[in-house]
C-alpha positions in Angstrom: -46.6 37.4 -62.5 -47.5 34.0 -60.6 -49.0 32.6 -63.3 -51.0 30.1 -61.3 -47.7 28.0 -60.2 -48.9 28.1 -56.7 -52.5 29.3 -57.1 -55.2 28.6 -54.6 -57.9 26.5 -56.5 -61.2 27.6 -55.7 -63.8 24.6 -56.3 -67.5 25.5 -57.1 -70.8 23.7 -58.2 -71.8 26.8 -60.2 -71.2 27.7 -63.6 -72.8 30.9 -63.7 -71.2 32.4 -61.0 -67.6 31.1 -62.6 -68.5 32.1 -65.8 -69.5 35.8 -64.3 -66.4 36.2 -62.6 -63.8 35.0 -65.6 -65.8 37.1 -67.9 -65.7 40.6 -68.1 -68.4 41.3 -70.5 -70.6 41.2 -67.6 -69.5 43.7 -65.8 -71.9 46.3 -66.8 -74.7 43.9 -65.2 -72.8 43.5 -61.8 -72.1 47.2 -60.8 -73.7 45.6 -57.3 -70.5 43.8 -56.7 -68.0 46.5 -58.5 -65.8 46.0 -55.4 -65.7 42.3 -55.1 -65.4 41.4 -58.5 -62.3 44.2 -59.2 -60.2 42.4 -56.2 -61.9 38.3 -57.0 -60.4 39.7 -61.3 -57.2 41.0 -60.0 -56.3 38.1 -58.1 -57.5 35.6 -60.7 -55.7 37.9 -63.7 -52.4 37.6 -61.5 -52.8 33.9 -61.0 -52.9 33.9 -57.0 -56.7 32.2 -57.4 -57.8 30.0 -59.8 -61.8 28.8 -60.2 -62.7 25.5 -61.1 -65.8 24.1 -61.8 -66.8 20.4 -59.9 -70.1 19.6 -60.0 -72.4 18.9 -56.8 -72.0 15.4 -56.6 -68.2 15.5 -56.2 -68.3 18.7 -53.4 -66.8 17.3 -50.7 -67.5 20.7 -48.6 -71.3 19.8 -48.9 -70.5 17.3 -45.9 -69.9 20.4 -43.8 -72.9 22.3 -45.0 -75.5 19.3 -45.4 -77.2 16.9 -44.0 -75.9 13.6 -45.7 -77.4 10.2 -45.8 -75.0 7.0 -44.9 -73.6 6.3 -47.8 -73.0 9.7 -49.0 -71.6 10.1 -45.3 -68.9 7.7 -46.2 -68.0 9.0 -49.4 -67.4 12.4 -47.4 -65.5 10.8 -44.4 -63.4 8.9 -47.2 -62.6 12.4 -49.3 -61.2 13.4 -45.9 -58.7 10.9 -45.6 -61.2 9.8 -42.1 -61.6 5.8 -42.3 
């Protein structure tokens, strides 16, 4: 369909959690999230969402969620595009 042309790239710091929701061989050890993970494989099967792995010290969304200290602060202000 799409084929990821216009896909909405979602960036995470966790491998397992990617690696559980590209793989279907885990399925039978996530009946918990049956719901979740048929929608998160359909759209990621159809190409509207990719996932792609960046590790922790390149999350610029950790600004939002952590305190930072005043270096870091300006790494995050300047991965905003705020100078």
């Amino acid at each position: 369909m799409n084929q990821g042309t216009n896909a909405t790239i979602i960036c995470g710091d966790n491998q397992g959690a990617i690696a559980l929701s590209s793989n279907p061989q885990f399925h039978s050890r996530t009946k918990h999230m049956e719901i979740q993970r048929k929608w998160q494989g359909e759209v990621q099967d159809n190409g509207t969402v990719k996932l792609k792995y960046i590790p922790t010290t390149e999350q610029i969304a950790d600004g939002f969620t952590k305190p930072l200290a005043r270096e870091r602060f300006g790494w995050f202000r300047k991965g905003l595009g705020i100078e």
